[in-house]
C-alpha positions in Angstrom: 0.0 0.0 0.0 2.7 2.9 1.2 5.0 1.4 -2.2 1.4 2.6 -4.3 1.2 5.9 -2.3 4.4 6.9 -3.3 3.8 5.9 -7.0 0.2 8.0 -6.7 2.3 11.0 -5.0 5.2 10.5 -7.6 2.9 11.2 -10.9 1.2 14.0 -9.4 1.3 17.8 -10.7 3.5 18.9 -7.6 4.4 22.4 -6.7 8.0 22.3 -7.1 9.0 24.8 -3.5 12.0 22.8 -3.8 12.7 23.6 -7.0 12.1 27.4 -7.1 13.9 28.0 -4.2 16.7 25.9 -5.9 17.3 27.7 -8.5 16.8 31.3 -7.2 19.8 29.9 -4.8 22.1 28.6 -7.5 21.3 32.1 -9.6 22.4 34.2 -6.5 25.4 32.3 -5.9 26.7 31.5 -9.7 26.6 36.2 -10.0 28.0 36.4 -6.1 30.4 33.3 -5.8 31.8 34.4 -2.6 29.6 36.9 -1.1 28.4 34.2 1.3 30.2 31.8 3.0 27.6 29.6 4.5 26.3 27.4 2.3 22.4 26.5 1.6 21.3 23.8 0.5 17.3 23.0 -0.3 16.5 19.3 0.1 13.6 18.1 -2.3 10.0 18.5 -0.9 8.5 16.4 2.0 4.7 15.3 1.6 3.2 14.3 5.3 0.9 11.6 3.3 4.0 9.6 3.1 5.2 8.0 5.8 8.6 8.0 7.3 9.2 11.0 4.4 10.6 13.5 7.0 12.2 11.3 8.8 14.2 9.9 5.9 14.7 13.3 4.8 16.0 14.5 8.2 18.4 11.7 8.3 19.6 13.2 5.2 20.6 16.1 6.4 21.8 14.9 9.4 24.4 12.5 8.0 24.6 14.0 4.1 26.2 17.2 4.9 29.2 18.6 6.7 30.3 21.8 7.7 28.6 25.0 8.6 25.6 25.3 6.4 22.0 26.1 6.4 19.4 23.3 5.1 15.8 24.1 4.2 13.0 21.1 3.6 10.0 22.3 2.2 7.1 20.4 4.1 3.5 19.6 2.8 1.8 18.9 5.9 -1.8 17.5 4.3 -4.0 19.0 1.5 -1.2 21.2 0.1 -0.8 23.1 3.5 3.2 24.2 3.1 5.4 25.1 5.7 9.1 25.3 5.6 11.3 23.8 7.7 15.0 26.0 8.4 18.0 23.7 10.0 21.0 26.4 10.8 24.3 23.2 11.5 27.9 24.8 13.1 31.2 23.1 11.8 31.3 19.7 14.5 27.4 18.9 13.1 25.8 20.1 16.0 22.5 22.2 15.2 22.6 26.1 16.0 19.2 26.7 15.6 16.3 25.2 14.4 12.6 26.6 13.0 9.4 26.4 11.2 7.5 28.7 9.2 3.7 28.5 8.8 2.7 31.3 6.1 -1.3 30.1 6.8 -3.8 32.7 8.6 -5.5 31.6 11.2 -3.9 28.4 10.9 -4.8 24.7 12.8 -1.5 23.2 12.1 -0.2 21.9 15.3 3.2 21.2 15.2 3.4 18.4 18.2 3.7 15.8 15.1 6.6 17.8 13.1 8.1 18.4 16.9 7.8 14.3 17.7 9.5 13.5 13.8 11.9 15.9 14.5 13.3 14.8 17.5 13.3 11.2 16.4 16.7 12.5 14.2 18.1 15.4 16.4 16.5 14.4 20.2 16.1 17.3 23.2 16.2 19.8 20.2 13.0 22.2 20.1 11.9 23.6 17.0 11.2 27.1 17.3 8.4 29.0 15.5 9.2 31.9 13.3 6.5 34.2 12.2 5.8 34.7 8.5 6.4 38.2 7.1 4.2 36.8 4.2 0.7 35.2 5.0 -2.8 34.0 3.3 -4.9 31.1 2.8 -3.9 27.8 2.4 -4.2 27.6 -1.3 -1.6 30.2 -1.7 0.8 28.5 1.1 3.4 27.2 -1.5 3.9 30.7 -3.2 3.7 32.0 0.1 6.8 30.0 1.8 8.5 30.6 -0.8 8.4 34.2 0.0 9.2 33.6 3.8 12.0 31.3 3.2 13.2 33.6 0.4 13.4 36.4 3.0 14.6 34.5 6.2 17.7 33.6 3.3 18.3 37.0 2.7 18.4 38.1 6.6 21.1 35.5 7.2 22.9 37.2 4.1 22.9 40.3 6.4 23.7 38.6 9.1 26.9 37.9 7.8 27.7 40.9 6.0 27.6 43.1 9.2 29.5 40.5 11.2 32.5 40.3 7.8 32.5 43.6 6.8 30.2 46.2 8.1 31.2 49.2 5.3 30.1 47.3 2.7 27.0 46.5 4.4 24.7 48.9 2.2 25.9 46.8 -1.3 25.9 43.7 0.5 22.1 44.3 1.1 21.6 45.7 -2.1 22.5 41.7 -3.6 20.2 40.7 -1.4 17.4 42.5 -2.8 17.4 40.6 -6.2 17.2 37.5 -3.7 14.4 38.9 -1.4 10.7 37.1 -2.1 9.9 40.1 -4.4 11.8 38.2 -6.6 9.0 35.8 -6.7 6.0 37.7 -6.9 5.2 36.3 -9.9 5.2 32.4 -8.9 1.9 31.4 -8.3 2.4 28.0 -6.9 -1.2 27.0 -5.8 -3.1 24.2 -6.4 -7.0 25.3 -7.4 -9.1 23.6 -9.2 -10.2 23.7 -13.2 -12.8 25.4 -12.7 -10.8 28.2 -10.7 -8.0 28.3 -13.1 -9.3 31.3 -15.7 -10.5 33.4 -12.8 -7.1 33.4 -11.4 -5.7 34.3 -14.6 -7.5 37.2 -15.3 -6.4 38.5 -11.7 -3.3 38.2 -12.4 -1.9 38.4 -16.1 1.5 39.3 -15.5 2.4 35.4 -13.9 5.1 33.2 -15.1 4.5 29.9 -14.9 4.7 27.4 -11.8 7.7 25.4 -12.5 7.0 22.3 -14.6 10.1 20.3 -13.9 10.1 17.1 -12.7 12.1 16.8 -9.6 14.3 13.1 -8.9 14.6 13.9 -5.1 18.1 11.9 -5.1 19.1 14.5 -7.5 21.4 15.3 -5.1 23.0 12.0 -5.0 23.3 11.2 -8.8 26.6 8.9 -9.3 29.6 9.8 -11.2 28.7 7.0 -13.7 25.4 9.0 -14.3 27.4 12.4 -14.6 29.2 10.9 -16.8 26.3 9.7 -19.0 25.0 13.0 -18.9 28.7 13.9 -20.6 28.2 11.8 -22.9 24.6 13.0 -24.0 26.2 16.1 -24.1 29.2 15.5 -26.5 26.5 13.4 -28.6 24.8 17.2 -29.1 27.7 19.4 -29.6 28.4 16.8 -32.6 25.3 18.2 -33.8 26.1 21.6 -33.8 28.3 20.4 -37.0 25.7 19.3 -38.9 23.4 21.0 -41.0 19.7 21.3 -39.5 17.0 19.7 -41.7 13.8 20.9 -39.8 14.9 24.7 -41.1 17.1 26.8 -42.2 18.4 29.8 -40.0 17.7 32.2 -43.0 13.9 31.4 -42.9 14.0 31.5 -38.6 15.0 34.7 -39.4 12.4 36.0 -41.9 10.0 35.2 -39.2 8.9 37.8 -36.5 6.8 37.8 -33.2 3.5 38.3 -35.5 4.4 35.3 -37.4 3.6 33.0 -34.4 0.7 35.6 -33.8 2.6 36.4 -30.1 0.7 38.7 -27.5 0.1 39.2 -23.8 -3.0 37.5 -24.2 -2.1 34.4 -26.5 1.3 33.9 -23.8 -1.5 34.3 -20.8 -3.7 31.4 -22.8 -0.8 29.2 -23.2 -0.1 29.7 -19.3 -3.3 28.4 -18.7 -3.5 25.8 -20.5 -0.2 24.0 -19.2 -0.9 25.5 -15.6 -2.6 22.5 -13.8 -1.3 19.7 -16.5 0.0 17.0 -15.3 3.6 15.8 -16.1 3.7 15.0 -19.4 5.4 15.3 -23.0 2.6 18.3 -23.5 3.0 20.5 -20.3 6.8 21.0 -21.0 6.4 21.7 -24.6 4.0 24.3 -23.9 6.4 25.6 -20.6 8.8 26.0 -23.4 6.7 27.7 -25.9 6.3 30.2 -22.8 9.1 30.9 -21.9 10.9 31.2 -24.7 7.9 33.5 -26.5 8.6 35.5 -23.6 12.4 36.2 -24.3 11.3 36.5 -28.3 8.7 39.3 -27.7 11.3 40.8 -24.6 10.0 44.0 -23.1 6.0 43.6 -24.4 6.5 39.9 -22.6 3.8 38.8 -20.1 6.7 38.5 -17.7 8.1 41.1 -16.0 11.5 41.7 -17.3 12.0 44.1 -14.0 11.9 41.1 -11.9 13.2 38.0 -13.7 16.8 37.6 -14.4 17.6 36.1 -17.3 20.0 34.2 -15.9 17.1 32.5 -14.0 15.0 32.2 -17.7 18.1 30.4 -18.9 17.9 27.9 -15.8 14.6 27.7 -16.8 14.8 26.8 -20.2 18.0 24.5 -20.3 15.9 22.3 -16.7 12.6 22.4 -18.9 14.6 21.4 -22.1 16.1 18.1 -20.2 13.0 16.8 -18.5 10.9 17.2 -21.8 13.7 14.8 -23.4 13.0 12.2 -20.0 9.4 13.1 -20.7 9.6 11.3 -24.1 11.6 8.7 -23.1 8.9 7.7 -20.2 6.4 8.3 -22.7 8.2 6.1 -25.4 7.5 8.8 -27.8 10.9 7.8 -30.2 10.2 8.9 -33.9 13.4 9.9 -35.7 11.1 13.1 -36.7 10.8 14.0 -32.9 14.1 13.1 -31.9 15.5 14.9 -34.6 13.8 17.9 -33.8 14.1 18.1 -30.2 18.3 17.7 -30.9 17.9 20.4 -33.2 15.8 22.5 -30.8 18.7 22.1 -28.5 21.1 23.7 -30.4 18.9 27.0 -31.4 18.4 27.4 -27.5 21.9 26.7 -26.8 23.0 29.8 -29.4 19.4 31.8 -28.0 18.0 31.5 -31.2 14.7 32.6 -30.1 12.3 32.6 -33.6 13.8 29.2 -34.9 13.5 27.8 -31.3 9.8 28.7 -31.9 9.2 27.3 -35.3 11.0 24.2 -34.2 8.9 24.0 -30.9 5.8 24.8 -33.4 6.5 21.6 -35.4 7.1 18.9 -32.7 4.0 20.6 -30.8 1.8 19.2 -34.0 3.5 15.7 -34.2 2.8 15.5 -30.3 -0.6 17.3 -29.9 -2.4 17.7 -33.9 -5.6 19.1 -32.3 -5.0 21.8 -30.2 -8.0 21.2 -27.7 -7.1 24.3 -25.3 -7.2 26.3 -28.3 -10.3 24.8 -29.3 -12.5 25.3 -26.3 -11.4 29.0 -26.2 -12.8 29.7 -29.7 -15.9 27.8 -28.6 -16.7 29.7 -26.4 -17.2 33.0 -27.8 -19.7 31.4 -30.4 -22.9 31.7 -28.0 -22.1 35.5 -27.8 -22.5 36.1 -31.5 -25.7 33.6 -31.9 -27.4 35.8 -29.9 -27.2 38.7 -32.5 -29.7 36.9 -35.0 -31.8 35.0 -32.3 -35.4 34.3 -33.5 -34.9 36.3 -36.6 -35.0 36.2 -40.2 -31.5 35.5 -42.3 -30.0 34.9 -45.6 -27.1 32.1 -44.2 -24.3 32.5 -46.6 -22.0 29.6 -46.6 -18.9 28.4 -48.0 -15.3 27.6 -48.2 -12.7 30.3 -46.8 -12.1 32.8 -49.8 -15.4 31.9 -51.5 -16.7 35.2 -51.5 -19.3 35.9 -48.7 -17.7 38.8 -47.6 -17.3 40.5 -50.8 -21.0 39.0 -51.8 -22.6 40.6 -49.0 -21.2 43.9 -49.8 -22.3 44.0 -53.5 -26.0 43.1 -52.1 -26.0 45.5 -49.7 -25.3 48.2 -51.7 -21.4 48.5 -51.7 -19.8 50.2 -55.1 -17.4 47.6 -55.9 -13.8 47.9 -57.9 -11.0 46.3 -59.0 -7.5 46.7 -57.4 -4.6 45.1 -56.5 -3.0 44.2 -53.3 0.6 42.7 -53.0 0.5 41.6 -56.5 -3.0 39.6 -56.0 -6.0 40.7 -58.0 -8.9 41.9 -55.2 -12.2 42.9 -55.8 -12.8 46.0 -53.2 -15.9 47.7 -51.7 -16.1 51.5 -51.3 -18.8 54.0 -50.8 -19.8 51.6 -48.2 -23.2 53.3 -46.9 -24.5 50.6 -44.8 -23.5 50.7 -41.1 -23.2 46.8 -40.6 -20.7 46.4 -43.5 -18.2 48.2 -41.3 -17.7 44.8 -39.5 -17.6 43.1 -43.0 -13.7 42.9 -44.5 -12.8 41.2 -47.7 -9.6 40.3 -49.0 -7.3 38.5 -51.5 -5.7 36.0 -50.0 -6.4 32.2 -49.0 -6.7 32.9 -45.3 -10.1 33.8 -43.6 -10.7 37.1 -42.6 -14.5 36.6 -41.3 -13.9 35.6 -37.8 -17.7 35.0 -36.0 -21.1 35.4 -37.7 -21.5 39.1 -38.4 -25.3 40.0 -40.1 -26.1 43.0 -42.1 -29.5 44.5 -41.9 -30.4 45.6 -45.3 -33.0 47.8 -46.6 -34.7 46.8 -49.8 -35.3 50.1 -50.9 -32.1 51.9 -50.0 -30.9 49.1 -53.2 -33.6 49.3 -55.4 -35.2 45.8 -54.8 -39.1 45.4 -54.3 -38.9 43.4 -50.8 -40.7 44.7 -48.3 -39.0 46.0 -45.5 -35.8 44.9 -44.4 -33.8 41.4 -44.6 -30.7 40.4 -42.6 -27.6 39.0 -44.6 -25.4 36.6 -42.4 -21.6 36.4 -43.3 -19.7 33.6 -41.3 -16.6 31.8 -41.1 -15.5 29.6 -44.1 -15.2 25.6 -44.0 -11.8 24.2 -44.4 -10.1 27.6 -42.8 -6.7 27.7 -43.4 -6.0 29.3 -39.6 -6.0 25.4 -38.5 -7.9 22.3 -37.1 -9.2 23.8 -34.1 -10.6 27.8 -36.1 -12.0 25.3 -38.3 -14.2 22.9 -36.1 -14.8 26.0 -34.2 -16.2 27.6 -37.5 -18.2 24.4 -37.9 -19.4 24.7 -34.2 -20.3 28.8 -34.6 -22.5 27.9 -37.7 -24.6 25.4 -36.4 -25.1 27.0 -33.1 -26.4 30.3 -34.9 -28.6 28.7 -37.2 -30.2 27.2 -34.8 -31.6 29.8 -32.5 -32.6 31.7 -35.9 -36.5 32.0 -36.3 -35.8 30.9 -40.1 -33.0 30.5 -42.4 -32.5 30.7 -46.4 -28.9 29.2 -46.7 -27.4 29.9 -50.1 -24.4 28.1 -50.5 -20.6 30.2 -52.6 -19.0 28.3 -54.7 -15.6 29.3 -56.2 -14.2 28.7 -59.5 -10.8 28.7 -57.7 -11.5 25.7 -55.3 -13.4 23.6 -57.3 -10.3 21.9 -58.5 -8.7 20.3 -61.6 -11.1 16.9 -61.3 -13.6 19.1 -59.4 -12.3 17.5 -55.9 -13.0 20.8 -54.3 -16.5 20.9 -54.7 -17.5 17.3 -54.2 -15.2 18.0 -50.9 -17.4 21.3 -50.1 -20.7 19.2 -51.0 -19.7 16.2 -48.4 -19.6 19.1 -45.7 -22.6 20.6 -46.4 -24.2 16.8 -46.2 -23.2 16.1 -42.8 -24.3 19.9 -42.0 -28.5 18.9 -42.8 -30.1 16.3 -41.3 -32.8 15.0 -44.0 -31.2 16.8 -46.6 -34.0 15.7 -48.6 -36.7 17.4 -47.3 -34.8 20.7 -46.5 -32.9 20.6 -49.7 -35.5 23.2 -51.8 -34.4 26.0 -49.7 -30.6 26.2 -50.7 -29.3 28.0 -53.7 -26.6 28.6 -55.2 -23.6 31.4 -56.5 -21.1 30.7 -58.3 -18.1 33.0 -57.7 -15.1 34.2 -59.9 -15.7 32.4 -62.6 -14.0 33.7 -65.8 -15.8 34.6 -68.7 -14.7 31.6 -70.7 -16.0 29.2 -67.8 -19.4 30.6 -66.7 -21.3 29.1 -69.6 -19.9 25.3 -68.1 -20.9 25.0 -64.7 -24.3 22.9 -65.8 -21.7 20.2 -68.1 -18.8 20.5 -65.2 -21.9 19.2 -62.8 -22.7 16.5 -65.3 -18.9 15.6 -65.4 -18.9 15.2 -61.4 -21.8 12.9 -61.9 -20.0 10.3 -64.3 -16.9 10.2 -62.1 -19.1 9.5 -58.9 -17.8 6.4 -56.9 -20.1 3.6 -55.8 -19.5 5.0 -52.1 -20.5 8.6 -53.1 -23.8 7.3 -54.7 -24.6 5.2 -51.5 -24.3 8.4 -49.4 -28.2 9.9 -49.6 -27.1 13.1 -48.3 -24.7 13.9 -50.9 -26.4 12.8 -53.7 -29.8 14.9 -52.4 -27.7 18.1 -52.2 -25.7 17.4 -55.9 -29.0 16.8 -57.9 -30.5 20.0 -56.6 -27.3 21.9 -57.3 -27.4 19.9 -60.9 -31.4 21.0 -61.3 -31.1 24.5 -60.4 -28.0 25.1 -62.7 -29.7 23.7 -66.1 -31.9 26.4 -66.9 -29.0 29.2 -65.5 -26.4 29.3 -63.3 -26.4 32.3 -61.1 -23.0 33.1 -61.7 -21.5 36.6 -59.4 -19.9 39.7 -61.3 -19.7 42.0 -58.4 -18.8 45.2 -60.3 -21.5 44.5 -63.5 -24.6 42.9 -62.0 -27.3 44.3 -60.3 -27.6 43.7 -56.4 -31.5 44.0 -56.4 -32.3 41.2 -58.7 -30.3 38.6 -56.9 -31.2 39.8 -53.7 -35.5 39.9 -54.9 -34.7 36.3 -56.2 -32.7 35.3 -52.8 -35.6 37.0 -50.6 -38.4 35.0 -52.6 -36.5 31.3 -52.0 -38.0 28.5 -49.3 -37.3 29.0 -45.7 -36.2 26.7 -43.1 -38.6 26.5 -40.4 -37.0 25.3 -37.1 -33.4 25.4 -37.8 -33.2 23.8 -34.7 -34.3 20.6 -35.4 -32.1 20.4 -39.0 -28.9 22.0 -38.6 -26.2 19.8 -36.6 -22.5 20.1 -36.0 -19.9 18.7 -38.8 -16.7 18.7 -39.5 -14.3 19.0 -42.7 -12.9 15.7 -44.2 -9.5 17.3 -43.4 -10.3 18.7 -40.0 -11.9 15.2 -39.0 -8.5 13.2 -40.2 -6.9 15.9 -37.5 -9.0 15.2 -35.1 -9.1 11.7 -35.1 -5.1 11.2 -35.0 -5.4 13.6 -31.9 -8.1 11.0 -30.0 -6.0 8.2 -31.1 -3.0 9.8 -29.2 -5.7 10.1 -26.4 -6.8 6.6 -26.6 -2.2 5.6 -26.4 -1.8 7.7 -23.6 -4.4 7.0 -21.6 -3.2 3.5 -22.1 0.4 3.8 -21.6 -0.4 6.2 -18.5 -2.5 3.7 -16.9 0.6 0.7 -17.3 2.8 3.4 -15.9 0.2 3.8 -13.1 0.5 7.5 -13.9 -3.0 8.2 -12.2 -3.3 11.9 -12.2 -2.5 11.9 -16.1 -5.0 9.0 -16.8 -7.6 11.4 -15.5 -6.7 14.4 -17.2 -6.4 12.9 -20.2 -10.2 11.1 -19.5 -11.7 14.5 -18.9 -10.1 16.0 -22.2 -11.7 13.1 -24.1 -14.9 13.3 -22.6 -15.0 17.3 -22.8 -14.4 17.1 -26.3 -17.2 14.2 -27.1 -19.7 16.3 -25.5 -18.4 19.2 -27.5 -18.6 17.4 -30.9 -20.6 14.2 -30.0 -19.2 12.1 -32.4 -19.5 8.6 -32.6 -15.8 7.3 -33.1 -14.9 9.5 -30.0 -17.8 7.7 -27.9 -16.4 4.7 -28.6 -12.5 5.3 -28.0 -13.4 6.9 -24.6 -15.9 3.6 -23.8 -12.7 1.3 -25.1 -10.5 3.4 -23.1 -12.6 2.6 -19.8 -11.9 -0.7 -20.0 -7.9 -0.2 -19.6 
């Protein structure tokens, strides 16, 4: 039972006191070498569930080190209550003094237990209590005695400098500033639950991250034969240095800039959250990494505080998160020459602080590791509710598509935008201008491949104010494109935003863009774009009169061929295709409606009012609610389901590991996101996955 408790305690997300205080120790001395002479040494984090644990650990000290020296054991006395324990030795062994620190308010922390431990090693010695200069709840107790112990540090530092040298005193104390707690302030090493973690955030959104690293506690102890390993590992790299790098070259990592990797406050404070509570695994250090070292790319406009964070300390940080992510893989039996290649190479760029090819680098094993971003994901999700509500229980024209259809530009021309020809970086645009309607200010169009329309934006438009014979008014509904080039996760979200407005709409009219540009060669683009809309409809059949159809930048030469390019498609359909009811439902209607004529878009030539008298006179959709369901892209889906295969691995491999804590985790990730999508292969991965 205690071997399994220590296993359980081992795979846990822990809090790392030991850690932080190790390294703000090592920083101090490695820039002061010999402004102090006693030495401190932080032994590695004590948890009361354990049994024997402090003792073992105060044996350590006891026997493990000689010589005048201060020794500090960070102590988890039960449900991540921290204290810290201070041991003060003279040169024959002997202990000079002796305390503990409780940082808690209003604490119930007897120390009779710790006293009784205690004395067990070092007998007829009493523990003293110190008070803490820092104090709060219990949650915050391991940021907390941090501070304290940070601070009781720095008072021995003064100590010494007035008995050594008294006029030097005021520099002395100055050093000791940069190792004060304020140092620290922006650790956040509490434990809180999911639920708490994006509250906390926002309070705070100038935090680096909790340390990540995953702490051996016989660090201390490592043999010579495994020093010498780790010389070995390290020869093995600088042999790389010599050869050239195949994931990129350094003239493209420096074409790239922070914008490139789309770096801000807010995308560094999303990518703290998402690794913040994560267990140990391959993931949380790859993002740690992706933090930090955005953080040093972006410098001054960083999240962190460059005031307060060495950079000695970020290199620490770096180098300690760079070795455990390589154990990571190796416990993770993650070993593809890709990877491994990558990681060596990602070595070198941080060895020469080669910041933007660090990132790319970092980018690219991040999407072997993790193809579906699901953090990502959930945060675009969750601004789609906020724009449903602008077309709740109305009226719409749904315009849908693939990214660079034309909906933007469409719903400009039929809302009464004069529309030109121009050119931008060397790409052939059409442009709106004397834009008169209000709503189009949130409408922009452009050239390129990548989507510009971000949420579902409608456009109130006035029949009269275009010369149409509606009555009234009718509401024009751009949205995001399918298959967005922004990646897996903007697209399924796009997929999710669609359905979810459509849905609370009182009626809809879709009309559905298609391009001449991504209708491809053997018109793979549009029997691609016509699977999606089939798993968009339930019952396509019955709801399949509504939709029509515009065909979009189509040159002259081609518009008279869209009827006998259908009729091509229809030749070359395979036996699967012609099984699917959906499909076929939504390509006969587009292959009816286009005999007679094709309504093909010139946005500078034709007249707005017709199509938009012809569009306001189509079928509605009656309860949207009951037709309209989430779907995917082909390509989105083949994303998606390498990423809950890597689910379904690691849950398994976790679980043989007995890694308990990541098990979970990854569980509630797989379950989140078959609620999200509810898709049948997911249900049945996360069913197969309970049996494990």
């Amino acid at each position: 039972m205690e071997a399994i408790k220590r296993l359980v305690f081992a795979t846990m997300p822990k809090l790392y006191v030991h850690k932080m205080l190790s390294i703000a120790l090592k920083t101090s001395s490695e820039r002061n070498p010999d402004r102090f002479r006693i030495q401190v040494h932080v032994l590695a984090d004590v948890y009361a569930d354990i049994s024997n644990q402090l003792e073992e650990r105060l044996h350590e000290a006891k026997e493990n080190y000689t010589g005048e020296c201060i020794l500090i054991i960070p102590y988890d006395s039960g449900n991540f209550h921290w204290i810290g324990l201070l041991i003060q030795f003279k040169h024959d062994k002997q202990i000079q003094h002796a305390e503990y620190i409780d940082p808690v308010s209003k604490s119930n922390y007897s120390p009779a237990k710790l006293q009784e431990q205690f004395n067990k090693v070092f007998p007829n010695f009493i523990l003293q209590s110190r008070t803490a200069l820092y104090k709060g709840n219990q949650t915050n107790s391991a940021s907390l005695i941090v501070k304290n112990l940070l601070e009781v540090i720095a008072e021995f530092k003064c100590k010494e400098v007035e008995h050594s040298n008294t006029s030097k005193l005021s520099d002395q104390i100055n050093d000791t500033e940069m190792f004060s707690s304020k140092t620290f302030e922006p650790f956040r090493l509490k434990s809180m639950s999911i639920n708490d973690r994006e509250n906390a955030c926002d309070e705070s959104p100038s935090i680096f991250p909790v340390k990540v690293s995953q702490i051996d506690e016989s660090r201390e102890s490592k043999s010579t034969e495994e020093n010498s390993d780790e010389s070995v590992k390290e020869n093995e790299i600088s042999k790389c240095e010599t050869k050239p790098c195949s994931i990129l070259s350094l003239d493209i990592a420096k074409s790239y800039s922070k914008d490139d990797f789309q770096l801000t406050n807010e995308s560094l404070k999303d990518t703290y959250k998402d690794f913040d509570l994560m267990p140990l695994c391959t993931e949380r250090f790859l993002l740690s990494l992706w933090y930090i070292i955005s953080g040093k790319l972006i410098g001054k406009d960083a999240i962190v505080d460059q005031s307060i964070m060495s950079s000695d300390y970020r290199k620490l940080e770096i180098d300690e998160e760079l070795q455990c992510l390589k154990e990571r893989l190796k416990l993770e039996e993650i070993s593809s020459t890709k990877i491994q290649h990558a990681v060596e190479t990602l070595s070198i760029y941080i060895k020469n602080e080669n910041w933007k090819a660090s990132l790319i680098t970092l980018k690219e094993i991040l999407h072997e590791i993790m193809p579906l971003n699901i953090y990502e994901l959930f945060r675009l999700v969750k601004n789609v509710d906020d724009a449903a509500n602008l077309i709740k229980d109305k009226k719409i024209i749904f315009f849908l598509g693939n990214t660079g259809s034309g909906k933007s530009t469409t719903i400009h021309f039929l809302a009464g935008s004069k529309m030109i020809k121009t050119e931008i970086n060397g790409l052939n645009h059409i442009e709106p201008t004397e834009i008169k309607n209000v709503d189009l200010k949130r409408i922009v169009t452009a050239p390129f491949a990548k989507s510009i329309t971000r949420c579902i934006t409608p456009v109130t438009v006035y029949f009269k104010d275009i010369g149409a014979y509606g009555q009234d008014s009718i509401i024009l509904c751009d949205s995001p494109g399918f298959g967005d080039t922004n990646g897996p996760e903007v697209d399924i979200a796009n997929g999710i935003a669609i359905v979810r407005a459509i849905q609370v709409c009182k009626s809809v009219k879709p009309v559905l863009l298609i391009s001449y540009k991504s209708i491809g060669d053997r018109y793979e683009g549009l029997k691609d774009l016509t699977h999606t809309l089939a798993r968009l409809i339930q019952n396509m059949k019955h709801q399949i009169k509504a939709f029509s159809y515009i065909f979009t930048k189509y040159p002259k030469n081609e518009k008279e061929t869209i009827h006998a390019s259908l009729e091509s498609i229809n030749n070359t359909l395979s036996d699967q295709e012609r099984s699917d009811t959906n499909f076929m439902d939504i390509f006969r209607d587009m292959f009816e409606k286009t005999k007679k004529n094709a309504c093909v878009l010139d946005p500078i030539k034709d007249d707005p009012s017709e199509i938009l008298d012809e569009l306001a006179d189509s079928i509605d959709i009656n309860h949207p609610e009951d037709v309209f369901q989430v779907f995917i892209t082909q390509k989105s889906k083949s994303i998606l389901d390498k990423q809950v295969a890597k689910y379904e691995l690691s849950i398994k491999l976790a679980t043989k590991r007995s890694e308990y804590s990541l098990v979970k985790y990854k569980f509630d990730q797989l379950k989140s996101l078959n609620e999200l999508l509810n898709q049948e292969p997911i249900e049945e991965i996360y069913l197969n996955c309970t049996r494990y």
